[in-house]
C-alpha positions in Angstrom: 398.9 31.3 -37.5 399.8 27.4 -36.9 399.9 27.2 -33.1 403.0 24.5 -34.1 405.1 26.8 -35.4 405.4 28.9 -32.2 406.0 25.0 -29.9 409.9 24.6 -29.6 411.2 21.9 -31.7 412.8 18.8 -30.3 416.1 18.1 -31.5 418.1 14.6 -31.2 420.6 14.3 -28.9 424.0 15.7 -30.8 426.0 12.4 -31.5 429.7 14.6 -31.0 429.9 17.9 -28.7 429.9 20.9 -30.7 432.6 22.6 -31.9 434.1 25.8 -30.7 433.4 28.1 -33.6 429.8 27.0 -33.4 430.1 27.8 -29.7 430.7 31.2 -30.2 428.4 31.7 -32.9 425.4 30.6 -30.8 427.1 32.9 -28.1 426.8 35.9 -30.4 423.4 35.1 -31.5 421.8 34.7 -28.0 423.7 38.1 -27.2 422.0 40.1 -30.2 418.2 38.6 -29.0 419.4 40.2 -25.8 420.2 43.5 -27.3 417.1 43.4 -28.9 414.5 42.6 -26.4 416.6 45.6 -24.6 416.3 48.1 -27.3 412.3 47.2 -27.9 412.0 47.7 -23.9 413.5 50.6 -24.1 411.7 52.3 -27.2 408.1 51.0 -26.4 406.8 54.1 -24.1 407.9 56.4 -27.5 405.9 54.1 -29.7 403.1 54.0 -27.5 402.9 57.6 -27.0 403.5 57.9 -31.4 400.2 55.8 -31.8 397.8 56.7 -28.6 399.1 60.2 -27.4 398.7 64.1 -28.1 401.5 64.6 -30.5 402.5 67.5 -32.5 399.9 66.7 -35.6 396.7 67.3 -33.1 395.6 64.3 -32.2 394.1 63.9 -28.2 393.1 60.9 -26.1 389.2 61.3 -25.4 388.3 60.1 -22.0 385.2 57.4 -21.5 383.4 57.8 -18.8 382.5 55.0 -16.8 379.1 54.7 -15.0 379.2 55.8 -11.2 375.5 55.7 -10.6 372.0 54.1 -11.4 371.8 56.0 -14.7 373.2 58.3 -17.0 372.3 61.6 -18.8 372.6 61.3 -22.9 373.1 64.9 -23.7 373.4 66.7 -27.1 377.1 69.5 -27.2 379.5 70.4 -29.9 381.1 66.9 -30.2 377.8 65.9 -31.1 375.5 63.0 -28.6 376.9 61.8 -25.6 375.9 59.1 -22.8 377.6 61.0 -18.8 377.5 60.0 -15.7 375.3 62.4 -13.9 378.1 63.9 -11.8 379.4 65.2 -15.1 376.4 66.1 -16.5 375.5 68.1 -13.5 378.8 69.9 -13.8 378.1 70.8 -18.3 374.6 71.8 -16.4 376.0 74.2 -13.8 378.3 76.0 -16.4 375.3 76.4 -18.8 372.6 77.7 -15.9 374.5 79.9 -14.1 377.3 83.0 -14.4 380.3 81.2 -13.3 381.3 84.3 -11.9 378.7 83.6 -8.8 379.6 83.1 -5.0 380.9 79.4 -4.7 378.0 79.1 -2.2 375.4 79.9 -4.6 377.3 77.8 -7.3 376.6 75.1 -4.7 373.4 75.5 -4.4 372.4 75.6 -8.1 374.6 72.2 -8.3 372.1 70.6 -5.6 369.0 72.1 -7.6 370.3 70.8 -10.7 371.0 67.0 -9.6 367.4 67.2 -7.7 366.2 68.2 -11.3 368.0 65.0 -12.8 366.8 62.2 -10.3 363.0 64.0 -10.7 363.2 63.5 -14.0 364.8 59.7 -13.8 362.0 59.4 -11.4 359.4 60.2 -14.1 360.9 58.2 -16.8 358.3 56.5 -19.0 359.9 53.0 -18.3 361.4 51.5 -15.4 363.9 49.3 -17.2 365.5 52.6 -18.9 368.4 53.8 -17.1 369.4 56.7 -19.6 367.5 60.3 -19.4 367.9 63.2 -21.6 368.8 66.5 -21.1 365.6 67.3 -22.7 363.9 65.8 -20.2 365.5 67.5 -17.4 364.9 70.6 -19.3 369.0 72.5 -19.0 370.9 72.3 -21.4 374.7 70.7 -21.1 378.0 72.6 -22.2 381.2 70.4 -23.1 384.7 71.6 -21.7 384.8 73.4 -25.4 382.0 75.0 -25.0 383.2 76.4 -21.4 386.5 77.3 -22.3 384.7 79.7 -25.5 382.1 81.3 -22.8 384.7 81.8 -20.5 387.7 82.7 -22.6 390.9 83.7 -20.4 388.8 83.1 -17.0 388.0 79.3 -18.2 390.9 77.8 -15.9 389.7 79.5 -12.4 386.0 79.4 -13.6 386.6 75.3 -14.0 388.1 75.0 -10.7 384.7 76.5 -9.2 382.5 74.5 -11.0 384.3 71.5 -10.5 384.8 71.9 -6.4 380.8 73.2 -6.3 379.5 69.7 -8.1 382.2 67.7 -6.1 381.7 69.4 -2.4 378.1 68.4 -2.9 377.8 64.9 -4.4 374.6 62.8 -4.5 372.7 66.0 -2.5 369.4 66.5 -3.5 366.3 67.8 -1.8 362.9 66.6 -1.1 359.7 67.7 0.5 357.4 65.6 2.5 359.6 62.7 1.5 359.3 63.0 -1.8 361.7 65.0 -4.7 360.2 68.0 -5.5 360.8 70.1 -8.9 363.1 72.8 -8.1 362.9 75.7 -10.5 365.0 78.9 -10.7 365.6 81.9 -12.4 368.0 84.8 -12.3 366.2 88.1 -11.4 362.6 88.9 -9.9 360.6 91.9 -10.4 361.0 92.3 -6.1 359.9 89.0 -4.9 359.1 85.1 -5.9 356.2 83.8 -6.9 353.8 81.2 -5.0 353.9 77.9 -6.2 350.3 76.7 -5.2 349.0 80.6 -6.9 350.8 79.8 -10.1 351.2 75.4 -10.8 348.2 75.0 -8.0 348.3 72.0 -5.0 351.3 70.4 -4.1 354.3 72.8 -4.9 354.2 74.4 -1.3 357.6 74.2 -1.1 357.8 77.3 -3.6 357.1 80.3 -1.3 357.2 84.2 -2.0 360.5 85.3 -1.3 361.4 89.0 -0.9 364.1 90.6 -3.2 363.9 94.0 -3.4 367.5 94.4 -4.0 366.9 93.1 -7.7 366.0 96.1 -8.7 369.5 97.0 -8.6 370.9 94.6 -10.8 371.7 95.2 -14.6 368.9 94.6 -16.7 366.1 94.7 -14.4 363.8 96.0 -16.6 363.1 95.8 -20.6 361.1 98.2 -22.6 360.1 96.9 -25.9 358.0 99.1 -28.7 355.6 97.2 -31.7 353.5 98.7 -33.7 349.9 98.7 -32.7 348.8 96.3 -36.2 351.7 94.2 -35.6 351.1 93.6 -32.0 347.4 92.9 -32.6 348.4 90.6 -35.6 350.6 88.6 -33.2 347.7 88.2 -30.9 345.7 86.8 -33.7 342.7 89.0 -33.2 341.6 92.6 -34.7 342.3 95.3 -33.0 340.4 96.4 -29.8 340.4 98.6 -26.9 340.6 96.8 -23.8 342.8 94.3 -22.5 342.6 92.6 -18.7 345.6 91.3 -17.0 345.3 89.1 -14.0 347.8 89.2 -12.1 349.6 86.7 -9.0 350.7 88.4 -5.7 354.3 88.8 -6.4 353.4 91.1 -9.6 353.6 88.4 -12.3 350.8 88.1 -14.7 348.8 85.0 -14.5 346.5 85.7 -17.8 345.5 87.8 -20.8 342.4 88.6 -21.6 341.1 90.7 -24.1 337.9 90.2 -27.3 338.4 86.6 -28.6 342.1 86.3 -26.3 342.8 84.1 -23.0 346.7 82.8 -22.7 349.0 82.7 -20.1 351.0 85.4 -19.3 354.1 83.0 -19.9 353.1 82.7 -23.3 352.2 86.0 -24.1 356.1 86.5 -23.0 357.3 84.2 -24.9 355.1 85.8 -27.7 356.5 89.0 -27.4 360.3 87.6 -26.1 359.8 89.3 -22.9 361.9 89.0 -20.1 359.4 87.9 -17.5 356.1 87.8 -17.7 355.6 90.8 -14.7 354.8 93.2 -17.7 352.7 96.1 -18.6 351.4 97.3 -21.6 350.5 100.9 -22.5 350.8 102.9 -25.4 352.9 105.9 -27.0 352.7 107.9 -29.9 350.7 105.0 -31.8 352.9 102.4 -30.5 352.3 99.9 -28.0 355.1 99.8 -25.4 355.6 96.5 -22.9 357.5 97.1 -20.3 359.0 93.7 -18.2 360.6 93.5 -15.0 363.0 90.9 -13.5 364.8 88.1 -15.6 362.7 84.7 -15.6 359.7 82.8 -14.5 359.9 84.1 -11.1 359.4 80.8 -9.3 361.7 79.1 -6.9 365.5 79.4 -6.6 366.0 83.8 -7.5 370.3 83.3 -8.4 370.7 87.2 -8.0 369.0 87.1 -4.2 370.9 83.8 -3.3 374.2 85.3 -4.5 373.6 88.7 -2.7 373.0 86.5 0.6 375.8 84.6 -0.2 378.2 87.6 -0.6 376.9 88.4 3.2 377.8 85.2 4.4 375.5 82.0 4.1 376.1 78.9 2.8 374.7 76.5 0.2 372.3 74.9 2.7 370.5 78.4 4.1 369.9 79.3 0.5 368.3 76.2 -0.3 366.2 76.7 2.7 365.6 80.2 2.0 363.8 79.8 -1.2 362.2 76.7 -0.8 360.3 76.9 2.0 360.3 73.1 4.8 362.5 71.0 2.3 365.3 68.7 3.1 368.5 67.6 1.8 369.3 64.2 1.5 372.5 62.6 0.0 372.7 59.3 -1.8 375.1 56.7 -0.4 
């Protein structure tokens, strides 16, 4: 537009005063512009909330998050990819990881393990000029308030509120050992105690100590018996069929390896195999069937969500579980 148009014009001094009828015409005029600005004053909150608020037809403001730390967390959930501050990805994080139905005290706890988790993980980053990490590489997945609200269902509103105070009552926490920030796993259920660190991923994960939890047998789904027929199991082991097979096994139970004619894995992977619940298993046989038997709910190492939440329920906090399960570690908080 011609900036000109908008400059006031200058007129020439009138060479006679003007006359009354013009007068009140100009009055009139300059009393409608006044009625107008009024009546656009007036109606601009309606047509703001027309064109950028939830109206009857669906539409919904979508909130951008701003970054409130040294790096985000690009994370994949049902509106597709998304670049979060860590705060809020630690809170999709907690939802995902843990029943929300869990002492708030052991929801804080798995809030601190998870935001450890995300700053190891920023830590390890292949470059230092990158200041985005994904979920992937944190290794938990991430659910969106959608996703919450559908695994929730008529809880979602008081299941929110826990979530929300856990991540918030313990911002920027995190916990190291020796000085450094150590890799904090969990799991839900063990077979009657944790696993060693140093017996299972070898030097420098002292921190993960053998924990007892004999009250885990009492929880639902403590054990899982699973039947294959003898050529299918063999087949899924890649060998021919034989009549021995060796399991080595840790001190809390778990088995460390399988070994049998032509076969040496993990004991992980031969869960994983077989979609075992754990890998403290046995294998025997019935009727011409082999039967594998698993105990507990997880890798066994680290933070045990079932034990923490049973101490919880008798009255420690956040900060006695974390202690509890891994063993000389502090927690620090980021200014």
């Amino acid at each position: 537009m011609d900036r000109k148009k908008l400059l006031p014009k200058t007129r020439p001094t009138p060479r006679r005063p003007f006359s009354p009828a013009f007068r009140n015409s100009a009055g009139r005029q300059r009393l409608l512009d006044l009625c107008a600005v009024l009546l656009f004053l007036l109606l601009l909150p309606y047509v703001c909330s027309l064109f950028f608020g939830k109206g009857e037809s669906g539409h919904e403001t979508v909130p951008v998050f701003e970054e409130d730390g040294k790096f985000m967390v690009a994370c994949e959930s049902s509106a597709g990819v998304s670049r979060i501050p860590l705060e809020v990805y630690v809170e999709g994080a907690l939802a995902a990881s843990i029943p929300a139905g869990c002492e708030e005290e052991t929801l804080k706890a798995q809030a601190v393990i998870l935001r450890t988790m995300c700053m190891k993980a920023y830590e390890d980053r292949a470059s230092v000029e990158e200041t985005t990490i994904s979920a992937r590489e944190i290794g938990q997945d991430y659910l969106d308030l959608r996703e919450r609200e559908a695994l929730w269902g008529s809880s979602a509103v008081d299941n929110q509120a826990k979530i929300s105070r856990a991540v918030s009552e313990t911002k920027g926490m995190y916990l190291t050992w020796e000085g450094k920030l150590i890799e904090p796993a969990y799991f839900w259920l063990s077979a009657g105690k944790t696993r060693t660190g140093r017996e299972v991923l070898g030097e420098g994960y002292d921190y993960l100590v053998s924990v007892d939890c004999e009250h885990d047998i009492e929880a639902e789904g403590y054990t899982l018996r699973t039947t294959i027929k003898k050529n299918e199991f063999w087949t899924a082991l890649g060998v021919g069929e034989t009549e021995k097979i060796t399991l080595t096994r840790d001190s809390a139970g778990y088995v460390l390896w399988v070994d049998a004619e032509g076969i040496h894995m993990s004991g992980e992977k031969f869960r994983s195999l077989f979609s075992l619940n754990s890998s403290c298993f046995t294998i025997s046989e019935e009727q011409g069937l082999v039967v594998l038997e698993s105990r507990g709910v997880g890798h066994g190492l680290g933070f045990c969500q079932f034990e923490a939440n049973r101490r919880a329920v008798q009255g420690e906090d956040f900060l006695a579980l974390l202690k509890d399960f891994f063993n000389g570690v502090e927690i620090q908080k980021t200014e």
